[in-house]
C-alpha positions as CSV (number, residue, x, y, z in Angstrom):
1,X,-22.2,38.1,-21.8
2,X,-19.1,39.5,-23.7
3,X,-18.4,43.2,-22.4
4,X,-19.3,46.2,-24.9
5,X,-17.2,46.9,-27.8
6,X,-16.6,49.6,-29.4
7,X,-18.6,52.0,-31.9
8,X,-18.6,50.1,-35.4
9,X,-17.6,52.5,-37.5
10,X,-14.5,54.3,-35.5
11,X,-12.2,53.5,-32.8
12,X,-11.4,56.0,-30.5
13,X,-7.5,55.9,-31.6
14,X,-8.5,56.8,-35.4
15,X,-10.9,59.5,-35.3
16,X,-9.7,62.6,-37.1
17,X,-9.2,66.0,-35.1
18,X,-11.6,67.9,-37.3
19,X,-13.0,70.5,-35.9
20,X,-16.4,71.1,-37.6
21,X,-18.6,69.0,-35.4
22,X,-16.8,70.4,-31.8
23,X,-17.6,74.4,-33.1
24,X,-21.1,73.3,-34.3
25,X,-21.5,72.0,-30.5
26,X,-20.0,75.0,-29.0
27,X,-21.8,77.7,-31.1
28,X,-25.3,76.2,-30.8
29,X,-25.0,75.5,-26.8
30,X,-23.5,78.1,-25.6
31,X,-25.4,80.9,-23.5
32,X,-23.4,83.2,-24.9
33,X,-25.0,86.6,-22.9
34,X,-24.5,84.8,-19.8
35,X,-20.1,83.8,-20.9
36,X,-19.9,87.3,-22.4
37,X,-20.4,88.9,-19.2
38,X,-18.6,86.0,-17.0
39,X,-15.6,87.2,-19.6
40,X,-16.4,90.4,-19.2
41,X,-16.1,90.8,-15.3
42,X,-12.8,89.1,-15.5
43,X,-11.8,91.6,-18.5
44,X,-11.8,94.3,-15.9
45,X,-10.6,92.4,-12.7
46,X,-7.4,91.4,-14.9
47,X,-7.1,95.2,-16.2
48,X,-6.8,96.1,-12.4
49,X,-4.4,93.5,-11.7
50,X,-2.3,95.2,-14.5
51,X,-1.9,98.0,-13.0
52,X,-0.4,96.2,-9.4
53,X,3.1,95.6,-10.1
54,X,3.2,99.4,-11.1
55,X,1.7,100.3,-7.8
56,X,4.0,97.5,-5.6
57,X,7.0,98.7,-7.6
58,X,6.5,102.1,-7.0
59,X,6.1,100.7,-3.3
60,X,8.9,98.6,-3.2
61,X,11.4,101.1,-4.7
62,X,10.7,103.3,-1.6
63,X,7.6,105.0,-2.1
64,X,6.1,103.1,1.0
65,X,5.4,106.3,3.0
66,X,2.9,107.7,0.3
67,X,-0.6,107.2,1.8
68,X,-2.5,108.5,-1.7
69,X,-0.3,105.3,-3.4
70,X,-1.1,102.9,-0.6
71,X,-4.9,103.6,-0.5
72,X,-4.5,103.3,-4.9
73,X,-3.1,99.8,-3.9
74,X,-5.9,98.7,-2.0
75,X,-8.5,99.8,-4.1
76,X,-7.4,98.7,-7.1
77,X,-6.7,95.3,-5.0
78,X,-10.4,94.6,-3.6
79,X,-11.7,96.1,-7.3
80,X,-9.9,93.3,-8.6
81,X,-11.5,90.9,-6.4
82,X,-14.6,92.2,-6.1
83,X,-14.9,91.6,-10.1
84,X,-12.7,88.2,-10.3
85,X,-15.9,86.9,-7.7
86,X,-18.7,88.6,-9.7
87,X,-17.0,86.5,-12.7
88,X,-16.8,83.6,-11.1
89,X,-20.6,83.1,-10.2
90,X,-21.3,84.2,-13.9
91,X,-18.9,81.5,-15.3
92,X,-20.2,79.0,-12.9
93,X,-24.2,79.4,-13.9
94,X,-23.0,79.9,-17.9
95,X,-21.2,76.5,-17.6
96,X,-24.5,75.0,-15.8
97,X,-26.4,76.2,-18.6
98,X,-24.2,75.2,-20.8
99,X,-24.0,71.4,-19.7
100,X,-28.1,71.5,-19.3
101,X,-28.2,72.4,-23.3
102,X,-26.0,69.8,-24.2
103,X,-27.8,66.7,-22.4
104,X,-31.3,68.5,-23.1
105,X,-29.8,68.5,-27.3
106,X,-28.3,65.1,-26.7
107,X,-31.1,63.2,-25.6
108,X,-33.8,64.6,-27.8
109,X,-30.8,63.6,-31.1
110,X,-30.8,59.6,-29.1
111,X,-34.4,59.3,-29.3
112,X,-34.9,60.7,-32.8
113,X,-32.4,58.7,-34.2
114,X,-32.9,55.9,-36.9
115,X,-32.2,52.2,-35.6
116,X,-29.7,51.8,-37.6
117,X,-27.6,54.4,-35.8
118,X,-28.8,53.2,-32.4
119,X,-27.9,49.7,-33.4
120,X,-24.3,51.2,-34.7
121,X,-23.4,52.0,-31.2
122,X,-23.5,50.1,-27.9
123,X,-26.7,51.2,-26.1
124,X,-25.5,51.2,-22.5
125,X,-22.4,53.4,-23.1
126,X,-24.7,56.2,-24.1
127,X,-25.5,56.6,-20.8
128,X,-22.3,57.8,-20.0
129,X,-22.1,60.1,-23.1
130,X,-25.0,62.2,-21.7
131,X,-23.9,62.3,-18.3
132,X,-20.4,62.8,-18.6
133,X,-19.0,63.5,-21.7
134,X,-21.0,66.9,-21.5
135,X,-19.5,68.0,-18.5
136,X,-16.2,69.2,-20.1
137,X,-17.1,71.5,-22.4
138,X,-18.7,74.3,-21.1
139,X,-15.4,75.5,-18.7
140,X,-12.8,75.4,-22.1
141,X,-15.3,77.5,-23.8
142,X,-15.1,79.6,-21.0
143,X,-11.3,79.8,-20.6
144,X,-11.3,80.0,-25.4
145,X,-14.0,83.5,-25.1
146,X,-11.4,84.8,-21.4
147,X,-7.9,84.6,-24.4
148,X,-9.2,87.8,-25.2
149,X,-9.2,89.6,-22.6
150,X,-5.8,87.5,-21.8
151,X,-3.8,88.6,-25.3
152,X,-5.2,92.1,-24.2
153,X,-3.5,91.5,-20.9
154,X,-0.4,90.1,-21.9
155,X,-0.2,93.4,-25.0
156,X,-0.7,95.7,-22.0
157,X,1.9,94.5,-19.4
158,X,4.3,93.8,-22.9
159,X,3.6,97.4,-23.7
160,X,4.7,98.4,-19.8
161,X,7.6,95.9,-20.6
162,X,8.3,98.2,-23.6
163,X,7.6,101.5,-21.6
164,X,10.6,100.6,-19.2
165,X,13.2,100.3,-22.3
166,X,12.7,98.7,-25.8
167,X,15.1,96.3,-25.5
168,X,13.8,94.2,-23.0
169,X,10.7,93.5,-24.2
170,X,12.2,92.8,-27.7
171,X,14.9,90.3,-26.3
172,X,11.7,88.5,-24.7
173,X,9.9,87.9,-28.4
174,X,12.7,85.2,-28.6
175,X,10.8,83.1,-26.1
176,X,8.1,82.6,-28.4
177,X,9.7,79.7,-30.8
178,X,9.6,77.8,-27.6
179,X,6.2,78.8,-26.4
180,X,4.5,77.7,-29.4
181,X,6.2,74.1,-29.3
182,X,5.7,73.7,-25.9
183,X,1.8,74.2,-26.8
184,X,0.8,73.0,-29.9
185,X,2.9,69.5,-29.8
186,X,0.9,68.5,-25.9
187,X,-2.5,69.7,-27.2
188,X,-3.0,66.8,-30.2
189,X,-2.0,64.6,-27.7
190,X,-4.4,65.7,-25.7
191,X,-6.8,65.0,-27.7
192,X,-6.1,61.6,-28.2
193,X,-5.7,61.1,-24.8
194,X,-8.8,62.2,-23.6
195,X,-10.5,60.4,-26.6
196,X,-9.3,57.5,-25.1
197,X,-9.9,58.0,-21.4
198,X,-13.7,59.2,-22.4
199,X,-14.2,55.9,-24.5
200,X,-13.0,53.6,-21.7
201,X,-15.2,55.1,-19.2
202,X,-18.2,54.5,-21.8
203,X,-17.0,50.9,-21.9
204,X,-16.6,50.7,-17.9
205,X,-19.9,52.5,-16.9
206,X,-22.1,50.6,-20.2
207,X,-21.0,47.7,-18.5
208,X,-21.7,47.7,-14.8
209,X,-25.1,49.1,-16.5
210,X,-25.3,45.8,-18.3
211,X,-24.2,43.5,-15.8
212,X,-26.6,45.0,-13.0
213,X,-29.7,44.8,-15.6
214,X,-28.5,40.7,-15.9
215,X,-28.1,40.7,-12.2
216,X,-30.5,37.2,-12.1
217,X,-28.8,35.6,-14.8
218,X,-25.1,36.4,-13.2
219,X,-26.2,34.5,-9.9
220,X,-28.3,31.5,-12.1
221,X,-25.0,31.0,-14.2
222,X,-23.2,31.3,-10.8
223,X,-20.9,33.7,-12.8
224,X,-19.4,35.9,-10.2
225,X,-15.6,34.9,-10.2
226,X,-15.7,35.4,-14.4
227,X,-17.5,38.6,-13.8
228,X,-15.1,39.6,-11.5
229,X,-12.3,39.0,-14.1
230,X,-13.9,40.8,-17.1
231,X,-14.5,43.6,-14.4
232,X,-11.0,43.9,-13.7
233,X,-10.0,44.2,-17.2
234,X,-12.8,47.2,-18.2
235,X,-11.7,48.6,-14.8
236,X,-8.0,48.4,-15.5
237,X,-8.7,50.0,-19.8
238,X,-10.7,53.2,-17.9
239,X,-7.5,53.0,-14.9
240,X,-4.8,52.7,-17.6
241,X,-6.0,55.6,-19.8
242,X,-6.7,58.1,-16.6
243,X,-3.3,57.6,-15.2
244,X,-1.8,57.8,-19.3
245,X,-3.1,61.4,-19.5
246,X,-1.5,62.2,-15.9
247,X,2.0,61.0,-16.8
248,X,1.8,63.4,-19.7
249,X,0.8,66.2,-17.8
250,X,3.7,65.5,-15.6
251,X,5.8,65.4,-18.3
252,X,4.7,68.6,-20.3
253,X,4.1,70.7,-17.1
254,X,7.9,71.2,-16.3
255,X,8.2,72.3,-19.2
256,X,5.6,74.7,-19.4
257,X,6.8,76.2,-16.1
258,X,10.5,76.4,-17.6
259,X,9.1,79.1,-19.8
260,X,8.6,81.2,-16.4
261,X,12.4,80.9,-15.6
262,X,13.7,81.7,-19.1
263,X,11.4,84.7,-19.3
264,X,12.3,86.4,-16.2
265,X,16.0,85.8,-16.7
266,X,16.0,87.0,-20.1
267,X,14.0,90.4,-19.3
268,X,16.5,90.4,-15.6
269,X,19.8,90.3,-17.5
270,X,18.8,92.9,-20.2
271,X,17.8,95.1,-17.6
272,X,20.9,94.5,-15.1
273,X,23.3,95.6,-18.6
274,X,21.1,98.5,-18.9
275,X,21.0,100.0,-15.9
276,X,25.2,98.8,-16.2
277,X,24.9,101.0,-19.1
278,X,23.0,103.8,-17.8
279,X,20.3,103.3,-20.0
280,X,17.5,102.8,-17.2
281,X,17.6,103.2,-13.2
282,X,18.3,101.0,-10.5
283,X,14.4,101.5,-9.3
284,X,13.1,100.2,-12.4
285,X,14.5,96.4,-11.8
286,X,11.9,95.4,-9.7
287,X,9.2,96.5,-12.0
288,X,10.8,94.6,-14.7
289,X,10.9,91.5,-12.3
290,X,7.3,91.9,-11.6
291,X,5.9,92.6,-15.2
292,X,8.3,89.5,-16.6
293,X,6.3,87.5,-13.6
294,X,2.9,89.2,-14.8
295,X,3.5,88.0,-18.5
296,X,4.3,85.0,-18.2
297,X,0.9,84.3,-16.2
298,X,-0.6,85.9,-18.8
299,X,0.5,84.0,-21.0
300,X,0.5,80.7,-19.6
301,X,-3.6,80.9,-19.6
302,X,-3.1,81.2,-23.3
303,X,-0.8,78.1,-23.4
304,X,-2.6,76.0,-21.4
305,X,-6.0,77.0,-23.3
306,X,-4.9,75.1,-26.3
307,X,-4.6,72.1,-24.6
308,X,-7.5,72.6,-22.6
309,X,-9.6,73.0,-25.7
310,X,-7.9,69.6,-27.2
311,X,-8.9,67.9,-24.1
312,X,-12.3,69.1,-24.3
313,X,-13.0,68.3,-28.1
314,X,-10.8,64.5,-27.3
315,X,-14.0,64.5,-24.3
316,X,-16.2,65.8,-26.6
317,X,-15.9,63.8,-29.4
318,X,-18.8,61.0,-29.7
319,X,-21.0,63.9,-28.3
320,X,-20.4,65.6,-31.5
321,X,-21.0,63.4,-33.9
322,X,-23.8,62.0,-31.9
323,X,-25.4,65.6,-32.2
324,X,-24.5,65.9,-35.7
325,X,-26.6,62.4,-36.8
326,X,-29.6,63.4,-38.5
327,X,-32.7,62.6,-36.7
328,X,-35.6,60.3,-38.6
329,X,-37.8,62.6,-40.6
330,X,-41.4,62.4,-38.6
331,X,-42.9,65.0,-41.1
332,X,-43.5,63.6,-44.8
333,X,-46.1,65.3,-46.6
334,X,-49.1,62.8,-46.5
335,X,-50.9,61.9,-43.0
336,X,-52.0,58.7,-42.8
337,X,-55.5,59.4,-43.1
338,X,-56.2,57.6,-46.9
339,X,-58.4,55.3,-48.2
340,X,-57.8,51.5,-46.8
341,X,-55.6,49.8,-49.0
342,X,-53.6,47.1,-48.9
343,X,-49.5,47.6,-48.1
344,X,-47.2,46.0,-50.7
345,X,-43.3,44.7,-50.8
346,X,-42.0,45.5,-53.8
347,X,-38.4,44.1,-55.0
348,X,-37.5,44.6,-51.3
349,X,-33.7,43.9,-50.3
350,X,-32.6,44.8,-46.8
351,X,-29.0,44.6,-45.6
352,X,-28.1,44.8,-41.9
353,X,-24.3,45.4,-41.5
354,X,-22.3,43.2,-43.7
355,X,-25.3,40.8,-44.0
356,X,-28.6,40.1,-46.4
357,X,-31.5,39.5,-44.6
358,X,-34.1,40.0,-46.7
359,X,-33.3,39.6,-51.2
360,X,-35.7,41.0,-53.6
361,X,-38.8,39.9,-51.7
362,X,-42.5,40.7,-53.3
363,X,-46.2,39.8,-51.6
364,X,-48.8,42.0,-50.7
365,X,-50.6,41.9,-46.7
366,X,-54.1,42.4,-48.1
367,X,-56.0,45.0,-45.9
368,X,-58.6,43.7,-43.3
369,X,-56.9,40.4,-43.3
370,X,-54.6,37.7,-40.8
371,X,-51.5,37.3,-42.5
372,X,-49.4,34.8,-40.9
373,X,-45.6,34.7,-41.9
374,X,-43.9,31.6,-41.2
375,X,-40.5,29.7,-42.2
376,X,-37.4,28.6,-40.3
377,X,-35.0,30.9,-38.0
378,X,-33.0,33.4,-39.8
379,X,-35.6,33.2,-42.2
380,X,-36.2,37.4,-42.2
381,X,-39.7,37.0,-40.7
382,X,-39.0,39.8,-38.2
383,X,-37.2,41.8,-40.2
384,X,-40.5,41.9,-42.2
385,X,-42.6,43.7,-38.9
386,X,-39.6,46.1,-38.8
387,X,-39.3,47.4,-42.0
388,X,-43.6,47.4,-41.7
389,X,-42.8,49.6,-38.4
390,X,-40.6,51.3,-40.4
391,X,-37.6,51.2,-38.0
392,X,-35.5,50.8,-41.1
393,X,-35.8,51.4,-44.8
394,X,-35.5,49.0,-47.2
395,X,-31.5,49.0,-49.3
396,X,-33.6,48.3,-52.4
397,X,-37.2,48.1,-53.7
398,X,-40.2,49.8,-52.5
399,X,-42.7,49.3,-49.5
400,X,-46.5,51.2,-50.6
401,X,-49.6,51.5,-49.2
402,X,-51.7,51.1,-52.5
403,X,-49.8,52.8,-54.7
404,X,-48.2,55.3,-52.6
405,X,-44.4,54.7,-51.4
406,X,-44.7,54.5,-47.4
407,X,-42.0,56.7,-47.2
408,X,-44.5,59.5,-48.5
409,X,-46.4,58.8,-45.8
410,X,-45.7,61.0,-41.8
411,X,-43.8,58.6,-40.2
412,X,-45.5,59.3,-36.8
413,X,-49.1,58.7,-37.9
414,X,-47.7,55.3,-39.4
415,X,-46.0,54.2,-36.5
416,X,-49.3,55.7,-33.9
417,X,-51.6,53.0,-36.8
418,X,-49.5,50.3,-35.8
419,X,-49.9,47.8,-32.8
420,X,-46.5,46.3,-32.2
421,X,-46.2,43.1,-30.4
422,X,-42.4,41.4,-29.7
423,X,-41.7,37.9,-28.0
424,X,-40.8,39.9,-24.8
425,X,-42.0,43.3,-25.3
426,X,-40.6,46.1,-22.5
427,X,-42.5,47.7,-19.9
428,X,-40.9,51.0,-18.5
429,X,-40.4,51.4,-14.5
430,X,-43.7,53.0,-13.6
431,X,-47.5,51.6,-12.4
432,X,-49.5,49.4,-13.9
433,X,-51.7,52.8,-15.3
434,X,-48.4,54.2,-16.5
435,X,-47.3,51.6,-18.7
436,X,-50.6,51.1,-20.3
437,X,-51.2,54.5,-21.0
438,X,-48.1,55.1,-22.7
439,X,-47.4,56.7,-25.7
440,X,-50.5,58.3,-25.5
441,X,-50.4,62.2,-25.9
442,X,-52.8,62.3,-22.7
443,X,-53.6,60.8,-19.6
444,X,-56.2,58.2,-19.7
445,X,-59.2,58.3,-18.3
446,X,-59.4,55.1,-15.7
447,X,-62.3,53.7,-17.4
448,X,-60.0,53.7,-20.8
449,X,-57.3,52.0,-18.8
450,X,-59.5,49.0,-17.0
451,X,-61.3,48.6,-20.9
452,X,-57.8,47.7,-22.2
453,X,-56.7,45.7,-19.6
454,X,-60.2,43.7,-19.5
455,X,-59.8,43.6,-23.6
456,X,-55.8,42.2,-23.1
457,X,-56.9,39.3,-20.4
458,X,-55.2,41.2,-18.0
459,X,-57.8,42.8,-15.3
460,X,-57.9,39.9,-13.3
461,X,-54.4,40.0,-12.2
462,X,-54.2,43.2,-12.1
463,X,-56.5,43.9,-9.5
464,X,-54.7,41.4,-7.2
465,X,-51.8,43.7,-7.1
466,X,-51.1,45.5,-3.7
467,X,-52.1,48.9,-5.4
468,X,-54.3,48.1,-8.3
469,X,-53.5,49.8,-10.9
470,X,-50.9,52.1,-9.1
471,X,-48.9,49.5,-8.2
472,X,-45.4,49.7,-9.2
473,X,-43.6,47.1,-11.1
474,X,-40.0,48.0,-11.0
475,X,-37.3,48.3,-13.6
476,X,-39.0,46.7,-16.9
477,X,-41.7,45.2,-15.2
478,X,-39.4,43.1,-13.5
479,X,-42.1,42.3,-10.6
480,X,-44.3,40.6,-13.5
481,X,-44.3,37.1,-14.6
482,X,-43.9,36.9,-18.3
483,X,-47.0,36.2,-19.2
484,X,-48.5,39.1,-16.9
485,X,-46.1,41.7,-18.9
486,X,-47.4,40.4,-21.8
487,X,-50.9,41.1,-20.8
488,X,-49.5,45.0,-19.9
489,X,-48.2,45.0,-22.9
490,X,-51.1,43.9,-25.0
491,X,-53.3,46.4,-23.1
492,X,-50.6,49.0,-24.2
493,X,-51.2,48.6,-27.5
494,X,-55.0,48.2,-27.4
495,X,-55.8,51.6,-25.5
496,X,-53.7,53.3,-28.9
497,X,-56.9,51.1,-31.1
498,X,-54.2,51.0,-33.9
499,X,-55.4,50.1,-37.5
500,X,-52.6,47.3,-38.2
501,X,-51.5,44.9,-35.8
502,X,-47.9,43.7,-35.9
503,X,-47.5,40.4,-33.5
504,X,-44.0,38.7,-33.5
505,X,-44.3,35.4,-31.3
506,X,-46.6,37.2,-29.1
507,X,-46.2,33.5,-27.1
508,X,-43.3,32.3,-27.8
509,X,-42.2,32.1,-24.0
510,X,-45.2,31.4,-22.3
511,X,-46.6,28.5,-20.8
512,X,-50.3,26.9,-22.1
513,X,-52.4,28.9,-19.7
514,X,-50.8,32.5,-20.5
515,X,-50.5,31.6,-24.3
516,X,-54.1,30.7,-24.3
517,X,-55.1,34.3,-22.6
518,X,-53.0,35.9,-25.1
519,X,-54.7,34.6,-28.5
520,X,-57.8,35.1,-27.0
521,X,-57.5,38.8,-26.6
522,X,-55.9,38.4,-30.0
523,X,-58.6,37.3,-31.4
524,X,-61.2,40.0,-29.8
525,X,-58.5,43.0,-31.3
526,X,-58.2,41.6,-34.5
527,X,-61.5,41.8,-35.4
528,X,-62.3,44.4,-38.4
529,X,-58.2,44.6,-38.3
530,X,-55.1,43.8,-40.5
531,X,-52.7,41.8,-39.3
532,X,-49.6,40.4,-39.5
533,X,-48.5,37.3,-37.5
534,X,-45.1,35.7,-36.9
535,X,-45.8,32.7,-34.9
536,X,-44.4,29.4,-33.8
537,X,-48.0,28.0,-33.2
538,X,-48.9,26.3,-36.2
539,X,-52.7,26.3,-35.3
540,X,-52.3,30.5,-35.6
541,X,-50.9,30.3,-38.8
542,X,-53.1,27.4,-40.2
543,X,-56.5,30.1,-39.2
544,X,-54.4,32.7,-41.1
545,X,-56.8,34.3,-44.4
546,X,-52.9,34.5,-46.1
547,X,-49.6,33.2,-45.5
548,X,-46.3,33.9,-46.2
549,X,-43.5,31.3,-46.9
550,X,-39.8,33.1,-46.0
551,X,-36.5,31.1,-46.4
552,X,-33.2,32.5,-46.4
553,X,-34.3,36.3,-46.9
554,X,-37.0,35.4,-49.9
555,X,-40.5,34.1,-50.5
556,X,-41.3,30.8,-51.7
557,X,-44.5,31.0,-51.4
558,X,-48.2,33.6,-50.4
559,X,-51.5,32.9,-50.8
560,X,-53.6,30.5,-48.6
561,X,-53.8,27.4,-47.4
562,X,-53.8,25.4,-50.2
563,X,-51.9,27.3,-52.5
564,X,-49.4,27.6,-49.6
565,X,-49.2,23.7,-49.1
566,X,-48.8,23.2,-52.7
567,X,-46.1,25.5,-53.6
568,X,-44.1,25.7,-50.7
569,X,-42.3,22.2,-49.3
570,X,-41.7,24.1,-45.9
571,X,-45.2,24.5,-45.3
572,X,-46.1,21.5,-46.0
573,X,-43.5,19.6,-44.2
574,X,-45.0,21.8,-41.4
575,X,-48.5,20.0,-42.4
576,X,-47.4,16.8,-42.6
577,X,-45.8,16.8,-39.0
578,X,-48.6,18.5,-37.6
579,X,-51.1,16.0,-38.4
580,X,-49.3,12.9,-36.8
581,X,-48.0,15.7,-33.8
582,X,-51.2,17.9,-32.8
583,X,-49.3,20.0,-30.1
584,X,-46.2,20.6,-32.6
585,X,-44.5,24.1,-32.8
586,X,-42.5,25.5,-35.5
């Protein structure tokens, strides 16, 4: 097992910082009411803090004795708190919200995507893009709507600045160059940074996911000292770009901080050669020492915000443009509810990455009919029951049922109409009665349960089971034999009664006995059916009424039988060997 790589299409070190998809995220998941009022509760507690180095000013400069300021003081203090606690409970259920939207969103966009996005990403690192990359978010939105109140704040104790002499608060606009640089530079590395950091921890958590889903085969293979090593390196990518984004904190904070210094002194020696000149009194340094302290808090929320934000949009990232893939359309105009008719391929190419699987292919699966598809690995028989399933869409030519294009046709009603069947097809963790009822837009009645499983060979094992049909089989079915999820499987598909059965080497990986229970329920679903058959059993495909010849991505020959034997060499080496090898596979 090789550990998971990246996205296809982007690295995490060459994304662009645009900020379209981050805002679309942040205006369509946001409980705005909820923030507003968070914001709005801290509006006012900072407003009262405003006024407290007025009030311990006036205190300080020897108004300590005055018992109407001293009770001011205190109100205006527990005010302040009062509202900075009232905002904190509304920020903290706002950003609960706001993290419950963006999973809720994100999963429903995962499920409803095409196959050919799923397949464009590494499955098992989506888990941690809906449990953790949505967790950043919803406190910089927070601290973005609080700047506000926060400019408001820092014009206020500016204008108090300006209140105590002109030239103080004008000698501090000089600080601003420095503020800017000090803000902007940190915050696009920010977002790279935390890009990075939220990629590697994709890559660590997607594969402990991985490698604890393959537990068996790590301890068959007797792979635990290579484990171990391919652990230490994902471990060490996610340690290496945590600690990467802490050094450059530690570098940009003193720097930050220096601002605090360079403020106070500024709006300090201003104010000692006033008063020097007469220009302001004695009393009033303290005030300017406070409100110097005051703005610079003010303004450091500001500062930091930036960055904040280019942290949350570098965490945010994949979320984004997961949420901005469009989801497969379920809704065409025409329900499948037509006239039978047979489904035809049609100049059909289909490219998968860089690579043709399938080159201008033509047949027709004739309705009510077996149709068997045969021809060596690689061949594109699969990718045939795919694009039937429509889990993809042909890169040229058409698919129709009669003369209608399929993709005409509501995707769900097609995909409800058709019976799927893989070599190993996936059970979900869950009872028996839960994995063959679903799908189903209801609960099914027991008797509808115990039909299917009689119809899919698989009642007699089930009832051996501890609980019956309530037993539970574990993650994937893992407490069935092959052959027994099979069965589940089969019984799965039965209880939908599809139209069209799609059956890829239903037995490829089962022994005689479990093979044979298989084909027989096969053969009691088929009846009055259409289907279409990928098998290794050349018996199956010999009973076929029409078979399909694929080589390298084409046809080389349909029809039956004999036409099939005569045109195709393939099939008729198959023939051949078959006849002096009864029990031969292909």
């Amino acid at each position: 097992m090789k550990a998971n790589t990246a996205t296809a299409n982007h690295k995490p070190e060459h994304v662009k910082q645009s900020w379209g998809p981050f805002l679309r995220v942040v205006r369509d998941h946001t409980p705005w009411i909820m923030m507003i009022l968070a914001v709005v509760s801290s509006g006012y507690s900072i407003f009262f803090d405003v006024l407290l180095p007025e009030l311990q000013g006036r205190i300080m400069g020897g108004e300590i004795f005055d018992m109407g300021l001293i009770w001011e003081f205190i109100g205006v203090n527990l005010l302040s708190v009062a509202l900075y606690y009232v905002s904190a409970a509304l920020q903290s259920l706002a950003e609960y919200k706001m993290t419950y939207n963006m999973q809720n969103a994100l999963w429903k966009r995962l499920i409803g995507l095409p196959m050919k996005e799923y397949n464009r990403v590494s499955p098992s690192t989506l888990i941690s893009r809906v449990t953790n990359d949505t967790y950043f978010l919803p406190s910089q939105v927070y601290s973005t709507l609080s700047l506000v109140v926060r400019l408001a704040s820092v014009a206020n104790q500016f204008r108090a600045i300006y209140m105590i002499h002109p030239k103080i608060a004008l000698n501090l606009l000089f600080t601003v160059p420095y503020m800017i640089v000090v803000m902007v530079v940190p915050g696009r590395i920010q977002f790279t940074l935390n890009r990075k950091k939220q990629h590697a921890y994709a890559q660590f958590t997607g594969f402990v996911t991985e490698r604890l889903m393959n537990f068996k085969l790590i301890k068959a293979a007797s792979s635990e000292a290579r484990e171990d090593k391919v652990d230490n390196a994902v471990l060490n990518a996610n340690y290496r770009a945590r600690v990467s984004i802490d050094v450059v904190d530690s570098i940009i904070s003193p720097f930050i901080m220096s601002l605090e210094g360079v403020m106070t002194a500024v709006a300090l020696v201003t104010a000692a050669g006033l008063q020097t000149a007469g220009e302001i009194d004695a009393s009033a340094i303290p005030t300017v020492y406070l409100q110097s302290m005051m703005l610079f808090f003010s303004l450091f929320i500001p500062m930091t915000s930036y960055m904040d934000i280019k942290r949350a949009q570098g965490n945010t990232s994949e979320v984004s443009m997961l949420l901005d893939e469009k989801p497969e359309s379920m809704d065409q105009e025409k329900t499948f509810t037509m006239d039978e008719a047979d489904i035809i391929f049609d100049d059909v190419s289909f490219r998968y990455q860089d690579k043709d699987v399938l080159s201008h292919v033509s047949f027709t699966i004739p309705h009510g009919k077996t149709t068997a598809i045969v021809g060596p690995s690689g061949a594109g028989k699969t990718t045939v029951l795919n694009l039937l399933e429509r889990l993809y869409q042909p890169n040229g030519g058409t698919i129709r049922f009669g003369d209608i294009p399929v993709e005409q046709i509501n995707l769900g009603d097609w995909r409800r109409a058709m019976g799927y069947i893989q070599q190993d097809s996936p059970l979900i963790s869950g009872t028996v009665r839960d994995n063959i009822g679903y799908g189903l837009d209801s609960t099914p009645s027991q008797e509808g349960v115990e039909e299917a499983a009689a119809l899919a060979n698989a009642a007699g094992f089930i009832e051996t089971l501890p609980d019956g049909y309530d037993t539970d089989l574990g993650q994937m079915g893992g407490k069935l034999s092959g052959g027994e999820r099979q069965r589940v499987a089969l019984a799965r598909m039965i209880i939908t009664q599809p139209n069209y059965l799609l059956l890829d080497e239903a037995t490829a990986n089962l022994d005689a006995e479990n093979a044979n229970a298989i084909h027989k329920a096969l053969r009691q679903v088929s009846v009055g059916r259409t289907s279409v058959i990928v098998a290794h059993d050349i018996n199956t495909v010999l009973n076929a009424d029409h078979i399909i010849v694929m080589d390298n991505g084409q046809v080389q020959a349909a029809g039956n039988r004999d036409e099939v034997y005569q045109n195709s060499p393939i099939f008729r080496r198959y023939c051949d060997l078959l006849a002096s090898n009864p029990k031969m596979t292909i």
